[in-house]
C-alpha positions in Angstrom: 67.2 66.5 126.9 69.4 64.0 124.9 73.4 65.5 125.7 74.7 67.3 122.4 78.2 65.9 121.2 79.5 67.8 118.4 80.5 66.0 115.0 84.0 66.6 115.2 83.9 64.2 118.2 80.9 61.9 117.2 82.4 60.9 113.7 85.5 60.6 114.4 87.6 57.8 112.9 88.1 55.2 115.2 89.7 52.9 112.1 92.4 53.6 109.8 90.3 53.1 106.7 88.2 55.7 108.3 90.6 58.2 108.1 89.9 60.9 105.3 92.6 62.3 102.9 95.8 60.5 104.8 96.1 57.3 103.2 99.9 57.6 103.1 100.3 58.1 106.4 97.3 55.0 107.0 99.0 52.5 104.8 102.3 53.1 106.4 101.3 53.0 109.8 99.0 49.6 109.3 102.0 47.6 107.3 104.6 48.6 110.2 102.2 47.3 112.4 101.6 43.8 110.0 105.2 43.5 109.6 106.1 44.3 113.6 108.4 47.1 112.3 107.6 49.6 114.9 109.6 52.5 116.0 110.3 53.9 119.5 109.0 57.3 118.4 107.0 58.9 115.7 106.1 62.9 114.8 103.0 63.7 113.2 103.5 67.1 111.6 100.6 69.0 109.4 98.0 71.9 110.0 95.5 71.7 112.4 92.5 69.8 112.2 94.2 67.2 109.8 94.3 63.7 111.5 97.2 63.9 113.8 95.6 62.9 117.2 92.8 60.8 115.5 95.7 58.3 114.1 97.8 58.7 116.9 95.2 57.6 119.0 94.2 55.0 116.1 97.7 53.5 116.2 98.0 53.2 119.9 94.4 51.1 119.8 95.3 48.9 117.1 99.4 47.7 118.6 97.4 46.8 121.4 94.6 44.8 120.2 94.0 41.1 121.0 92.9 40.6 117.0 95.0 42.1 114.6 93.3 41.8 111.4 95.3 40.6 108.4 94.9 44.0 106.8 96.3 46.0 109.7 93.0 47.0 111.8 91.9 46.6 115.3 89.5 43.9 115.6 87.1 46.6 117.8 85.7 44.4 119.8 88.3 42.9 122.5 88.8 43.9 125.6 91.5 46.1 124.9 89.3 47.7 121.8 86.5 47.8 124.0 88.7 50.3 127.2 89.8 52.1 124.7 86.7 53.2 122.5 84.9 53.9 126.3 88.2 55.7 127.4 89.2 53.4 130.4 92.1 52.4 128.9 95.4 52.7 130.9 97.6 52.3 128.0 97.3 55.4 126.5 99.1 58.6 128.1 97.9 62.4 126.6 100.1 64.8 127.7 99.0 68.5 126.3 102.4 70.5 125.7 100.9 74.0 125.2 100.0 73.8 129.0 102.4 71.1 130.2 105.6 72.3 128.9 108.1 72.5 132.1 110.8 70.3 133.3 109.1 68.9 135.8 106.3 67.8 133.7 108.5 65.7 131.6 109.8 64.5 134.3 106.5 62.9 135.3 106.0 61.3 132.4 109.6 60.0 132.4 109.0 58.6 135.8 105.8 56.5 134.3 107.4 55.2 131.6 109.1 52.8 133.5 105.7 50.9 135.2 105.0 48.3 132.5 101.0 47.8 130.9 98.5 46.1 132.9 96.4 45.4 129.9 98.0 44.7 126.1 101.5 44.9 124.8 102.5 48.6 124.5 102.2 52.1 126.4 101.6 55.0 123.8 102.4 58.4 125.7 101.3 61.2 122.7 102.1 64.8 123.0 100.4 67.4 121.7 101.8 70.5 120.8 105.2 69.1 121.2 106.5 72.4 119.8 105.6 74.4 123.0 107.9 72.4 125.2 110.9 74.5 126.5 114.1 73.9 126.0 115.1 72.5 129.0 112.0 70.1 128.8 113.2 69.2 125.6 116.6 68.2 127.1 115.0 66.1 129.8 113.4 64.1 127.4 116.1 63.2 124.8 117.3 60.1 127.2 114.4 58.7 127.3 113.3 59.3 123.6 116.2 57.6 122.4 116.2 54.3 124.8 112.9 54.1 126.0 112.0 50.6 127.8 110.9 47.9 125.2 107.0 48.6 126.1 106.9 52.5 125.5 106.3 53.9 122.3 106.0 58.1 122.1 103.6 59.8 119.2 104.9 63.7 119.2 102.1 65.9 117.6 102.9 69.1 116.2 101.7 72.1 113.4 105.0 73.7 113.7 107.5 71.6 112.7 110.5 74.0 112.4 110.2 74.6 116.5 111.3 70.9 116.9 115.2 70.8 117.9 117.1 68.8 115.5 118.2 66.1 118.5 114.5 65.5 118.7 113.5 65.1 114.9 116.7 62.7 114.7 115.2 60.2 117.3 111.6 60.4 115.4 110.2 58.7 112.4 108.5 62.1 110.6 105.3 61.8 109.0 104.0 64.3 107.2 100.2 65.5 107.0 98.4 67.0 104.0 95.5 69.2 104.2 92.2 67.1 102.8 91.2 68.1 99.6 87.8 69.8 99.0 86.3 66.6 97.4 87.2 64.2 100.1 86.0 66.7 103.1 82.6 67.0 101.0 82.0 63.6 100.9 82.7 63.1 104.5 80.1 65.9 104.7 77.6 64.7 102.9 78.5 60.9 105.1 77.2 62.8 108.4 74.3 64.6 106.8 73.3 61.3 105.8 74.0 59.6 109.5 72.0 62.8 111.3 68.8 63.4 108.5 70.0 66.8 107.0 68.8 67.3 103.7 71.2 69.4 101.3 72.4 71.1 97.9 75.6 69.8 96.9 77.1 73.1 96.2 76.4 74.4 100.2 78.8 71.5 101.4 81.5 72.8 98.5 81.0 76.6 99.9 81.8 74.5 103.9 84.8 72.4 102.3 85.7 75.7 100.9 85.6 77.8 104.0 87.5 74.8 106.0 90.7 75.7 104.1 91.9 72.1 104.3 90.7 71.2 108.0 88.3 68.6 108.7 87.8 69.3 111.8 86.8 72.8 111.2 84.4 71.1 108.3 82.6 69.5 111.3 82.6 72.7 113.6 81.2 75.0 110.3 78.5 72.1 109.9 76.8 71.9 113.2 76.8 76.0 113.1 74.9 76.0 109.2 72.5 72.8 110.7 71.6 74.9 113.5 71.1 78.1 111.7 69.2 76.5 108.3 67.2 73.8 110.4 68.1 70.1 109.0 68.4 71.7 105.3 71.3 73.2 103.8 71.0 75.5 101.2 73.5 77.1 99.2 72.1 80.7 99.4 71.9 80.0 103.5 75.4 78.8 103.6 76.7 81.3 102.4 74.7 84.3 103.8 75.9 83.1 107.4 79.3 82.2 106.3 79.7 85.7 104.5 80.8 84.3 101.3 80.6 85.9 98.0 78.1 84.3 95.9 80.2 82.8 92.6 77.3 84.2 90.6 78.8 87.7 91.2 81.9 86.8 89.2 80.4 85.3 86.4 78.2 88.2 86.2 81.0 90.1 86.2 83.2 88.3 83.5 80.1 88.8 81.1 80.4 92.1 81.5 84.0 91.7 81.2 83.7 90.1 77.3 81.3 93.1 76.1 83.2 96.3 78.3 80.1 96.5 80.0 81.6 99.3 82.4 78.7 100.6 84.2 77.3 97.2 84.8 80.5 96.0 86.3 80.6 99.5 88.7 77.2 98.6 90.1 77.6 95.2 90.7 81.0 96.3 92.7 79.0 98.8 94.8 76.3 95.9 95.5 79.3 93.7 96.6 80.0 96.4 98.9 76.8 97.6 100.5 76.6 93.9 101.6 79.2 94.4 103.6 81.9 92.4 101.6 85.3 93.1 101.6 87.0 95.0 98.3 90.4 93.0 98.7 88.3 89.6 99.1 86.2 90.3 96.1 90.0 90.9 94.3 90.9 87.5 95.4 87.7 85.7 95.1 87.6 87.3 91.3 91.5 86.0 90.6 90.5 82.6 91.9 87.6 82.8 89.7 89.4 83.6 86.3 91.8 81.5 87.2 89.2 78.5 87.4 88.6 79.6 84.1 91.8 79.1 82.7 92.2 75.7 83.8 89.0 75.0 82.0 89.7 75.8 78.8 92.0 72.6 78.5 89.8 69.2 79.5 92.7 67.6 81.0 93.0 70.2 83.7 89.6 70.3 84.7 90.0 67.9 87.5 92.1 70.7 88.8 88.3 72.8 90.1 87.7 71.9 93.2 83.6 72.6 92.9 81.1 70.6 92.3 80.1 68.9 88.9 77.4 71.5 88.3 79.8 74.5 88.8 82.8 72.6 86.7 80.2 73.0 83.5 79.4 76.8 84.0 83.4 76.9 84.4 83.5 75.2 80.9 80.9 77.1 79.3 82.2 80.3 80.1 86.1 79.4 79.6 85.2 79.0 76.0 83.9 82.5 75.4 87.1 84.0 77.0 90.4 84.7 75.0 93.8 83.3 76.7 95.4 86.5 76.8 92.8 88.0 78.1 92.6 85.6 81.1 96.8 85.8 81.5 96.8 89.7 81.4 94.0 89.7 83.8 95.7 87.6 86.1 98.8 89.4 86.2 97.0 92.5 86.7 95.0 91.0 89.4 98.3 89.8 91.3 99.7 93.3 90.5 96.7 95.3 92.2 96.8 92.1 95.5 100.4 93.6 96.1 99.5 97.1 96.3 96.2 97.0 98.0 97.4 97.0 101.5 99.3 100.2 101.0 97.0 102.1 99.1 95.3 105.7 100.6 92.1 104.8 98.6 91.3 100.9 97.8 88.4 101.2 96.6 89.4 103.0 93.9 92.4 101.3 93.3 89.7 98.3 92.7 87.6 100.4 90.6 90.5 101.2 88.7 91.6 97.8 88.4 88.5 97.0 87.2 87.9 99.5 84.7 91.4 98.3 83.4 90.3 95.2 82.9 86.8 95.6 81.4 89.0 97.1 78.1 91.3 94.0 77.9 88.5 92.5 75.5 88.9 95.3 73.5 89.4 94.8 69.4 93.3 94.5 68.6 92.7 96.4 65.5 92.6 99.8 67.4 96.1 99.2 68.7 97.5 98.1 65.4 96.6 101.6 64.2 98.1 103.5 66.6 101.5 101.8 65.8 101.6 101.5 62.2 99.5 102.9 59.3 98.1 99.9 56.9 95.9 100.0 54.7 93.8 96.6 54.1 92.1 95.8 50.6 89.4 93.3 49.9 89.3 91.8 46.7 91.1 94.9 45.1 92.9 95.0 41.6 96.3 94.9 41.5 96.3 98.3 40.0 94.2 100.0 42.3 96.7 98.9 44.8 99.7 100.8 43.1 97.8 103.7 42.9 96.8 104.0 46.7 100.5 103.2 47.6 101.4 106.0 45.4 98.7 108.7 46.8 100.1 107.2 50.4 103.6 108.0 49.6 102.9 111.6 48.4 100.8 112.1 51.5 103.5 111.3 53.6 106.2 113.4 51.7 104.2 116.2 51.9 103.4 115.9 55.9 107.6 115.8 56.2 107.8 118.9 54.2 105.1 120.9 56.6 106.7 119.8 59.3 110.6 120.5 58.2 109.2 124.1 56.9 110.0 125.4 60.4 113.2 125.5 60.0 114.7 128.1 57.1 118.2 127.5 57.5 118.0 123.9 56.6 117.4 122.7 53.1 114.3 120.1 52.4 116.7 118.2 49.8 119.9 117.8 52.5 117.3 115.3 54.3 118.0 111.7 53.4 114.2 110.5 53.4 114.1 106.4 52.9 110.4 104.9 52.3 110.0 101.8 52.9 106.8 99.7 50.9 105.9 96.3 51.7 103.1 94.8 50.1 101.7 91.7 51.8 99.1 89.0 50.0 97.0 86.6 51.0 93.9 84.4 50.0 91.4 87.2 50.5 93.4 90.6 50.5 96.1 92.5 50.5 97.5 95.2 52.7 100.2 98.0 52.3 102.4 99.1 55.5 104.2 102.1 54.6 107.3 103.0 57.1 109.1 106.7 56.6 112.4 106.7 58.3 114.2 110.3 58.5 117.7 109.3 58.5 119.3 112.7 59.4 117.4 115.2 61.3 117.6 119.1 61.1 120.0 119.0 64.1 122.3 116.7 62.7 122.8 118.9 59.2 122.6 122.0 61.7 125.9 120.4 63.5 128.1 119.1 60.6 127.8 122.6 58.9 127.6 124.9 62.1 130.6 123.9 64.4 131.8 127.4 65.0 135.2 128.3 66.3 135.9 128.4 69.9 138.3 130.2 72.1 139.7 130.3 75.7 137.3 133.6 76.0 134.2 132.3 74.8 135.0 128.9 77.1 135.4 131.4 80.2 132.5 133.8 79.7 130.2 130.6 79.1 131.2 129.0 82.2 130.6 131.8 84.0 127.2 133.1 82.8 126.4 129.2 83.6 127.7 129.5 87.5 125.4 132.9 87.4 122.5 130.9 86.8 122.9 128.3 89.1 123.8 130.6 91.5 120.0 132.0 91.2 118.7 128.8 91.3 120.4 127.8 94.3 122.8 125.1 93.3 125.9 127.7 95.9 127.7 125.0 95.8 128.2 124.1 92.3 128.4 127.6 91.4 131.3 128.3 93.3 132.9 125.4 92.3 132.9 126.8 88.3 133.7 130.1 89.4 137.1 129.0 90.9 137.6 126.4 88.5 140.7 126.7 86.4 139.8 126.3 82.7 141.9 124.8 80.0 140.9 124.7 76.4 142.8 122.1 74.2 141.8 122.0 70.5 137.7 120.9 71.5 138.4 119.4 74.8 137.4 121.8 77.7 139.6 121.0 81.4 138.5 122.1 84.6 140.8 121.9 87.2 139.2 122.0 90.6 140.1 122.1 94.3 138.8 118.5 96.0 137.4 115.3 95.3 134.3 116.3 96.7 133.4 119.4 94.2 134.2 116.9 91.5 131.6 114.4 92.5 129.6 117.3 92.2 130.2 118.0 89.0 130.3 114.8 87.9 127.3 114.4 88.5 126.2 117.4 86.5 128.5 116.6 83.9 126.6 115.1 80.7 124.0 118.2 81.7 126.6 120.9 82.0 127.8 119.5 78.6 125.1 120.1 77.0 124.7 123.3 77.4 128.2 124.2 77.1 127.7 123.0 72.9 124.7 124.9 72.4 125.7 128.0 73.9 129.5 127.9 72.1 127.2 126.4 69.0 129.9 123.9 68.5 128.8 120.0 69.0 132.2 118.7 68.8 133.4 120.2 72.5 134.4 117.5 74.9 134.7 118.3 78.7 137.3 117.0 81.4 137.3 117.4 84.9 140.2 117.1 87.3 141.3 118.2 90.5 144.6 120.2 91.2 147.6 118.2 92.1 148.6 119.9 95.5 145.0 120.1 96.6 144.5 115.9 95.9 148.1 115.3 97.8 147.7 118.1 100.7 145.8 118.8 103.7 144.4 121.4 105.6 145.6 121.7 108.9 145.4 125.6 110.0 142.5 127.2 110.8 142.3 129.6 107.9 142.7 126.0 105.7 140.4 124.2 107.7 137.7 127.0 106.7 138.4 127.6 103.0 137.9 124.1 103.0 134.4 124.3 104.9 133.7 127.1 102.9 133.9 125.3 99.8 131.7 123.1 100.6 129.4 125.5 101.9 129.2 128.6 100.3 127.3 130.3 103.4 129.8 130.1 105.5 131.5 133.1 103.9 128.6 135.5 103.8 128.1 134.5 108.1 131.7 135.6 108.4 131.0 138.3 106.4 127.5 139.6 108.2 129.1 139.2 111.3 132.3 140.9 110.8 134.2 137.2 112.6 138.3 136.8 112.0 140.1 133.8 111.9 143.2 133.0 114.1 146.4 132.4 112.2 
């Protein structure tokens, strides 16, 4: 039986205009070489699966070919071409860091670098993984990076290019890999379907491209697996059974029901998605890259943005047109909202349900809103008259609702409230509408407070206060009640000073403060009382340093201190 060799390996590029999705790293690389501008050492960062070895190894074939062609590319067919594509050639040196990454390793490699090519100009040493070196191997090979002999050139490959010390990346020319873009990956898919005889639908190598996340070497791995499981024809419904993809037709379906608040159909379709074993937080981000396709729809010149195939970009249009903006910027912020909670949620799947209920009602008609916040009353093609009349009728409603709702309260008069209607009468081609805005400029309090600010004493103040503590002190706020209780009370024409022991029962009932004031005017009826609080000079400039100190000042700040010395009948020394 004929040996399997798997794409990634079979078509890979053995030119640089066979190199997919890197052209700025190609061109670069083929005019250094035309213009015999080459460096001592390169580093080839990007993700896995980009490129990096393929035009490492690319490079390293074409500085060492016999036929140089004007346009930068090995000729392919000299003798050093011809070691190379076989894999005889002694001019190229792989070294794999991830497993090779002592001292002594590097030192091996230093101690070849030396021995001049049998065959062709240069020696290409490239190492993989260059990141996984250690430090000390690192160290060792900054020498020879720098200076190497005139024949060596190095090609350091890596996908994590903040692990590189800085005395490394400052010897290196730094080229930059970019993952391939859907399109270009789907091409080169549909190249090798062509080269092996597999029939296919153009969307199932979009769903692959898709699944690749930017790698082309995973395209190739994903390929072989569907061409084995489908036999020689990819389908779309195939691909992405196996792959465990959610079908796009589920999120159309769904934004349908979205644009009519088709509730119950959007439920179901939910539950489906899950009894196939889908995940709910995929399906949340498979349905915000889906509305989000939409919204680069609606405008042609972002359209190019998609990356799906032709026949998906014009459901994408189709259905862009039927859905409102806002609708497709609210649902994306809740989306992103509902992504950031998910992982921390008790129950997702009603946090999704939830989310999706929310957004079935986005569509809903503006008009019920507007009615809620405002009254307005719209007229078609009504007389001028007819208008006056309803605005009158309005008004009188309105008036009448005020004086209901103000008849709770006997000892205010209806005619002390300052009532200010507002009318505004708004015309255009077709109709007119009326907005009618009441504004109750001074409530019952306020009348209640100019006309009811009693007289207060020292007395009153006092016996206030300490009803106050008593009710804290049932609540359990100790603390705060015997801070009131020993509080020494000042009352200064409407200003109110307590005067307590520390700092720390005034934080305490500072904190309390706008509260405690509060209560203090409606109990002494009198909105005009102010409130101070201050501690007690000698307490703020002395300390406690006797026992029987050291407790009251415990004490204080906990209250059960005192009823333990009590219960157990304890004395203090003196």
């Amino acid at each position: 039986m004929e040996n399997f060799i798997v794409s990634a390996r079979k078509y890979r590029p053995q030119l640089f205009n066979t190199v997919v999705g890197q052209s700025h790293i190609t061109n670069t690389l083929k005019n250094a070489i035309i213009n015999k501008q080459l460096a001592q050492a390169y580093l080839f960062c990007g993700p896995r699966g980009v490129g990096k070895t393929t035009c490492a190894r690319i490079f390293a074939k074409t500085i060492n070919c016999f036929n140089i062609n004007a346009n930068g590319e090995a000729c392919d067919v000299c003798d050093s071409c011809t070691s190379f594509n076989s894999g005889a050639s002694l001019n190229v040196y792989e070294l794999d860091a991830a497993s090779n990454n002592s001292v002594e390793d590097i030192r091996n490699l230093v101690d070849q670098v030396r021995f001049a090519p049998q065959l062709g100009q240069y020696k290409v040493y490239i190492i993989d993984e260059v990141h996984m070196l250690s430090a000390a191997a690192f160290n060792a090979f900054l020498k020879t990076l720098e200076e190497p002999p005139k024949h060596a050139k190095f090609i350091l490959a890596t996908t994590e290019k903040h692990k590189i010390i800085p005395t490394i990346l400052s010897r290196c020319q730094v080229f930059n890999f970019n993952r391939i873009k859907t399109e270009d990956i789907s091409s080169h898919l549909a190249y090798m379907a062509k080269e092996e005889h597999v029939s296919y639908e153009p969307e199932a190598l979009h769903i692959i491209a898709q699944k690749a996340d930017g790698g082309l070497r995973d395209a190739c791995s994903i390929f072989d697996q569907m061409v084995a499981f489908t036999g020689n024809h990819l389908t779309y419904k195939q691909v992405v059974e196996n792959l465990n993809v959610l079908d796009y037709d589920y999120y159309f379906k769904i934004t349908d029901a979205f644009l009519v608040q088709g509730l119950p159909e959007i439920m179901m379709t939910f539950d489906d998605i899950l009894k196939k074993g889908f995940d709910g937080h995929n399906f949340l981000i498979g349905l915000g890259e889906h509305l989000r396709n939409l919204l680069v729809s609606k405008d042609p010149q972002t359209v190019s943005l998609l990356e799906v195939s032709d026949a998906l970009k014009i459901r994408y249009t189709e259905q862009s047109q039927k859905c409102n903006l806002t609708f497709l910027l609210k649902a994306l912020a809740l989306i992103s909202k509902t992504d950031v909670n998910y992982k921390s949620a008790k129950n997702q799947r009603l946090l999704v349900e939830m989310t999706l209920m929310q957004l079935t009602f986005l569509t809903a008609s503006p008009d019920a809103e507007k009615k809620n916040d405002e009254l307005e009353v719209s007229f078609d093609k009504k007389s001028e008259a007819e208008t006056t009349a309803t605005v009158s009728q309005t008004k009188v409603t309105a008036l009448q609702e005020t004086e209901i709702k103000l008849a709770t309260k006997p000892s205010v008069p209806f005619e002390q409230l300052k009532i200010k209607s507002a009318f505004s009468l708004n015309e255009t081609k077709n109709s007119q509408s009326i907005k009618l805005t009441e504004t109750i400029i001074t409530s019952s309090e306020q009348v209640v407070s100019k006309e009811a600010n009693k007289e207060v004493t020292i007395e009153d103040v006092k016996t206030v206060i300490a009803s106050y503590a008593a009710s804290k002190q049932q609540s359990g706020a100790r603390q705060l009640a015997v801070t009131l209780s020993t509080a020494q009370i000042i009352l200064t024409n409407k200003t109110i000073t307590l005067q307590i022991n520390n700092e720390s029962q005034k934080e305490n009932l500072m904190a309390i403060k706008q509260e405690f004031l509060d209560e203090l005017r409606k109990l002494l009826q009198n909105n005009l009382i102010t409130l101070e609080v201050e501690t007690t000079v000698a307490e703020a400039q002395g300390k406690a340093y006797k026992p029987v100190d050291i407790f009251k000042s415990m004490a204080e700040k906990n209250p059960a201190l005192l009823e333990l010395k009590k219960r157990f009948d304890l004395e203090i020394d003196y």
